[in-house]
C-alpha positions as CSV (number, residue, x, y, z in Angstrom):
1,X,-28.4,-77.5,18.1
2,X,-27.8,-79.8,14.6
3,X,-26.7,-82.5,15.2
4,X,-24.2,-84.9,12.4
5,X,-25.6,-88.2,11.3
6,X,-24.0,-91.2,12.6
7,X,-22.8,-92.3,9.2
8,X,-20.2,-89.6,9.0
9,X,-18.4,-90.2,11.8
10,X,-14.4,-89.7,11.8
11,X,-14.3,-93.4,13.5
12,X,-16.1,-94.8,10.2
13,X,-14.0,-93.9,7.4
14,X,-14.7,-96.1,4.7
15,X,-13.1,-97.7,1.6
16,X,-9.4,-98.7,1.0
17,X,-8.7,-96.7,4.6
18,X,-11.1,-99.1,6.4
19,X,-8.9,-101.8,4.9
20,X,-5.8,-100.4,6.0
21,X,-7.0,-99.4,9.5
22,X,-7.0,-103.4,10.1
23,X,-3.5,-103.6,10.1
24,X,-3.4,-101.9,13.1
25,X,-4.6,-103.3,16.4
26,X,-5.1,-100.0,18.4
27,X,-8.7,-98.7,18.7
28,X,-9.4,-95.0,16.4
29,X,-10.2,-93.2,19.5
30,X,-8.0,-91.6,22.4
31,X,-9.1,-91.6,25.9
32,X,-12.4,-90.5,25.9
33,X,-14.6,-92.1,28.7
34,X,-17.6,-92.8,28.3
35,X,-20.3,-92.9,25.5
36,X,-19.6,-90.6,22.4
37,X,-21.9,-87.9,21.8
38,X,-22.6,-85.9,18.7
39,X,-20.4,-82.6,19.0
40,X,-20.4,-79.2,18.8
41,X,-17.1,-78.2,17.7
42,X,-15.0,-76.2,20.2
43,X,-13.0,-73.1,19.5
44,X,-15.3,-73.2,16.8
45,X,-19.0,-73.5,14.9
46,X,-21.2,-76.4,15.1
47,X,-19.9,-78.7,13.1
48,X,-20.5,-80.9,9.6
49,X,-19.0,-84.5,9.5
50,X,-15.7,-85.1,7.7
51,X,-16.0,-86.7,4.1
52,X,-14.9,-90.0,3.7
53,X,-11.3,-90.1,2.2
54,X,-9.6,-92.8,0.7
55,X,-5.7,-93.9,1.7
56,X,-3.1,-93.5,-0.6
57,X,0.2,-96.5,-1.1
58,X,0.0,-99.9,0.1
59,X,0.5,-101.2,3.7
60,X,4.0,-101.3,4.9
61,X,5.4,-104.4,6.6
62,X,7.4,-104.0,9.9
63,X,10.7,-102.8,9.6
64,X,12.5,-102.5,13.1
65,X,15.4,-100.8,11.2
66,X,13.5,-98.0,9.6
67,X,12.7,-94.6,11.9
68,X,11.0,-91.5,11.3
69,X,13.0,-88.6,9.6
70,X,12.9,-85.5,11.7
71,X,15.5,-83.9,9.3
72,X,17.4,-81.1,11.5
73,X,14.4,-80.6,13.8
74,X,14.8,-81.9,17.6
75,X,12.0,-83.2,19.3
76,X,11.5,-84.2,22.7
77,X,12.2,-88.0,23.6
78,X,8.9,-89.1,23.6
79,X,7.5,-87.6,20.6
80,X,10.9,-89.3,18.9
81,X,9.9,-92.7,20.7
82,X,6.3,-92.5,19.4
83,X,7.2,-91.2,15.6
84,X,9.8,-94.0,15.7
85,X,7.9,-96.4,16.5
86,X,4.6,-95.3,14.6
87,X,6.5,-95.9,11.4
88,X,8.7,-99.0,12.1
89,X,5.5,-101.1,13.3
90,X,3.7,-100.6,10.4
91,X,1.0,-98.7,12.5
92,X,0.3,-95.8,10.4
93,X,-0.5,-98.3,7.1
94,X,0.8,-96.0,5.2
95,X,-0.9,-93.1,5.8
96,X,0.5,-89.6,6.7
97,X,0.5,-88.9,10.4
98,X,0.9,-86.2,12.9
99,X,2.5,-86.5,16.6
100,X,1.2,-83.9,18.9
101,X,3.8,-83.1,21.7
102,X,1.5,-81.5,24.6
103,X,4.1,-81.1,27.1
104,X,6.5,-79.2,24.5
105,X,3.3,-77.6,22.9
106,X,4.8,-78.7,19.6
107,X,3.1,-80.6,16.2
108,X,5.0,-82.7,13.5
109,X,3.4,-83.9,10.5
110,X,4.9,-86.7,8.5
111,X,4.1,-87.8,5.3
112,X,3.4,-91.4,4.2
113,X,7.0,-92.0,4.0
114,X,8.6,-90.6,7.3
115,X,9.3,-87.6,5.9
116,X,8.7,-84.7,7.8
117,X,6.7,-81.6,6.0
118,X,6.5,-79.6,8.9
119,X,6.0,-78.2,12.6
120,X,4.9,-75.9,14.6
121,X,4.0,-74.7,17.9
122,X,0.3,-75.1,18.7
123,X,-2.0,-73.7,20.9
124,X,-4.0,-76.6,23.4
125,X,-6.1,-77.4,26.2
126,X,-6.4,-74.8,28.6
127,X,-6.7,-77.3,31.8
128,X,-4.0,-80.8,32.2
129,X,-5.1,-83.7,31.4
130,X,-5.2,-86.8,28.9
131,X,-8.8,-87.8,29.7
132,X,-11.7,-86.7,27.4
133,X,-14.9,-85.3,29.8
134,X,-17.4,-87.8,28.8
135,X,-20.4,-85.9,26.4
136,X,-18.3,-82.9,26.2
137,X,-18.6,-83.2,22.4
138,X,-22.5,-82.3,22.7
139,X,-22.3,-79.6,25.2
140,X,-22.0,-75.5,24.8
141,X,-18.9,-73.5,24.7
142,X,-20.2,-71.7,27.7
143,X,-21.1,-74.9,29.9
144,X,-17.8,-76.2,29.9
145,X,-15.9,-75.2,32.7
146,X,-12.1,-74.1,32.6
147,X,-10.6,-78.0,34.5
148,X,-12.6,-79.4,31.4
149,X,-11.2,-78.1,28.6
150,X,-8.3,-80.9,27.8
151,X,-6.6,-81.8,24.4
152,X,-6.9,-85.5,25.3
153,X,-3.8,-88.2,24.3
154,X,-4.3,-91.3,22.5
155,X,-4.0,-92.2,18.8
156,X,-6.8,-91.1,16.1
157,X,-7.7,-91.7,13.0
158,X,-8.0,-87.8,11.0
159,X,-9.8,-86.6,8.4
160,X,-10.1,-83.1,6.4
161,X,-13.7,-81.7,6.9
162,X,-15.7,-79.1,7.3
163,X,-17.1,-76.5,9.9
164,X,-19.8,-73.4,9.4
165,X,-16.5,-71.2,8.7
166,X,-13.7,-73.4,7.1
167,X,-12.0,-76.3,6.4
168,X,-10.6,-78.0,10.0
169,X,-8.6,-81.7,10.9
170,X,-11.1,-83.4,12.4
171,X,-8.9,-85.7,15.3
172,X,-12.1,-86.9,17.4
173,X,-15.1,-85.9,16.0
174,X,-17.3,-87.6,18.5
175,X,-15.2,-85.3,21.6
176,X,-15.4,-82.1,18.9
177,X,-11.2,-82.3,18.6
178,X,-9.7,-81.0,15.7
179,X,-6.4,-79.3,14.3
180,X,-6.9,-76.2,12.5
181,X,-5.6,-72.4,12.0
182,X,-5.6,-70.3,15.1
183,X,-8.9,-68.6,15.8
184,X,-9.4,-65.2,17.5
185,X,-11.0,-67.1,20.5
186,X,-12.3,-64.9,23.8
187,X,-11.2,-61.4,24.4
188,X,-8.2,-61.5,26.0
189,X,-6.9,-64.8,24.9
190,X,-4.3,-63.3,23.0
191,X,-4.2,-66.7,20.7
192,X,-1.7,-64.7,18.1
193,X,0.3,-63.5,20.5
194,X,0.7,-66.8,22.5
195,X,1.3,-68.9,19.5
196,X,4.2,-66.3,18.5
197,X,6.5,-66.6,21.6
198,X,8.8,-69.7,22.9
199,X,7.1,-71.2,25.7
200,X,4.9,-73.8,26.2
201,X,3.8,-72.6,29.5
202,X,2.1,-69.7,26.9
203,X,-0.1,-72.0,24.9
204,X,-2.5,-73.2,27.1
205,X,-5.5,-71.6,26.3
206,X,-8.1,-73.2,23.8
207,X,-11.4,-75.4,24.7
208,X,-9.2,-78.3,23.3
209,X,-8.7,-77.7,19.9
210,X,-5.4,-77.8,18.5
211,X,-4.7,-73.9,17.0
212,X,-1.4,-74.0,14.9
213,X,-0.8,-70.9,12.7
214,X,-2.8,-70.5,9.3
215,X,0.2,-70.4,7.1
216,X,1.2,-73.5,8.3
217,X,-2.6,-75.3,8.3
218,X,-2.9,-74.4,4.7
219,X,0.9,-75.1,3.6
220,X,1.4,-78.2,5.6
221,X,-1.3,-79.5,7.3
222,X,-4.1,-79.0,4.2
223,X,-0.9,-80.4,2.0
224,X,-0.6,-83.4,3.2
225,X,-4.2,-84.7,4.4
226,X,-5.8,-83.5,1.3
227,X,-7.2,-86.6,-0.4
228,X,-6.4,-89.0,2.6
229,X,-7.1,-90.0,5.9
230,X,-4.0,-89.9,8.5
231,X,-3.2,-90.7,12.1
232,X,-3.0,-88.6,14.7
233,X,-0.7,-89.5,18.2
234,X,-1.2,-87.1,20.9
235,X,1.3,-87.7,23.5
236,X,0.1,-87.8,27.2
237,X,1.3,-85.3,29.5
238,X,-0.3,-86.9,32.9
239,X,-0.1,-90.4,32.2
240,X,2.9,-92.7,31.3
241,X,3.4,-93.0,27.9
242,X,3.1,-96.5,27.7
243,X,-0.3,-96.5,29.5
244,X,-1.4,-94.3,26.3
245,X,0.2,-96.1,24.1
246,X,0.8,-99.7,25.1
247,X,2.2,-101.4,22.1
248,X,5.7,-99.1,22.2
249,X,7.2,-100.7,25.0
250,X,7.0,-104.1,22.7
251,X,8.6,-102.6,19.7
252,X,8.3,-102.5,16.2
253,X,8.9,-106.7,15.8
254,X,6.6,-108.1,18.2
């Protein structure tokens, strides 16, 4: 199995986003345990690193006052608390960023701004959980058993890159996580079909990966990460949200 060279690691970016990312005093992993290990990328093929992209703007300062514009979209509490929060501290530098809502089964990508460009429903995880198997990242499609297949929670840095097939958001290289368009999967997944109805309860299904919808990858996702790095927030769905994400429960001015 190939395996990526350490340099190109998704947790290594380098240039003005290395600069950025020191803002920020959260690490650019989620809750993997364990040692990394050099992927194979799930729902997918073996994987090449992303390339290193450079940030675009300058660093925003705290601003308690400001909040994230979900325009006439209604998200869940949480994934409001997080986006909120995620722009007023000042953690996302600048950057565009994405807040994964597991338990709703639902994505929102921001731009740099706050803005909202988009959101979808999004295929995850087949099995519960917010806790990364440790070395799953190396490991076959076919040894990893149904309880281990979990979109884990925790913020990430993101990066466009590259897999055999096509271009994918690579969340945590290292664990093989990434965002991209919905891929035909197992027979009998019906990935389509789930990712066209309502319910959550209907999108549980992938190795981990996060499937959204290829006209929405390409016109929303691809959009906005295309020439920059972004951060990623996957909201828990086991754990308390302020476990994943300790800094929220001090706000934005602290």
């Amino acid at each position: 199995m190939p395996r990526r060279s350490p340099s190109t690691s998704a947790r290594n970016l380098i240039g003005p986003i290395g600069l950025l990312l020191m803002v920020a005093t959260w690490p650019t992993h989620g809750l993997a345990a364990g040692a990394a290990a050099s992927p194979l990328a799930r729902d997918e093929s073996k994987p090449a690193g992303p390339a290193p992209a450079e940030a675009v703007g300058n660093v925003p300062t705290k601003d308690p006052h400001r909040r994230a514009n979900f325009l006439n979209e209604t998200p869940s509490p949480d994934a409001r608390r997080v986006a909120d929060w995620a722009f007023s501290s000042g953690d996302t530098g600048g950057l565009p960023f994405v807040v994964i809502d597991k338990v709703g089964a639902r994505v929102f990508v921001f731009d740099g701004a706050g803005m909202l460009r988009g959101t979808s429903m999004a295929l995850l995880g087949f099995a519960r959980g917010d806790v990364t198997v440790p070395g799953i990242g190396s490991r076959t499609l076919a040894s990893i058993r149904p309880d281990e297949r979990i979109t884990p929670a925790g913020r990430f840095v993101a990066a466009l890159g590259r897999d055999l097939q096509q271009d994918i958001l690579w969340i945590d290289y290292d664990a093989a996580i990434s965002l991209h368009r919905v891929v035909k999967g197992n027979v009998g997944d019906h990935r389509r079909e789930r990712l066209a109805t309502t319910s959550p309860l209907d999108k549980r299904i992938s190795y981990g990966c996060i499937n959204v919808p290829a006209e929405f990858y390409e016109s929303v996702v691809l959009r906005v990460f295309t020439g920059t790095s972004g951060i990623v927030y996957i909201l828990p769905e086991q754990r308390r949200l302020e476990d994943v994400f300790p800094q929220i429960a001090r706000g934005p001015g602290r």
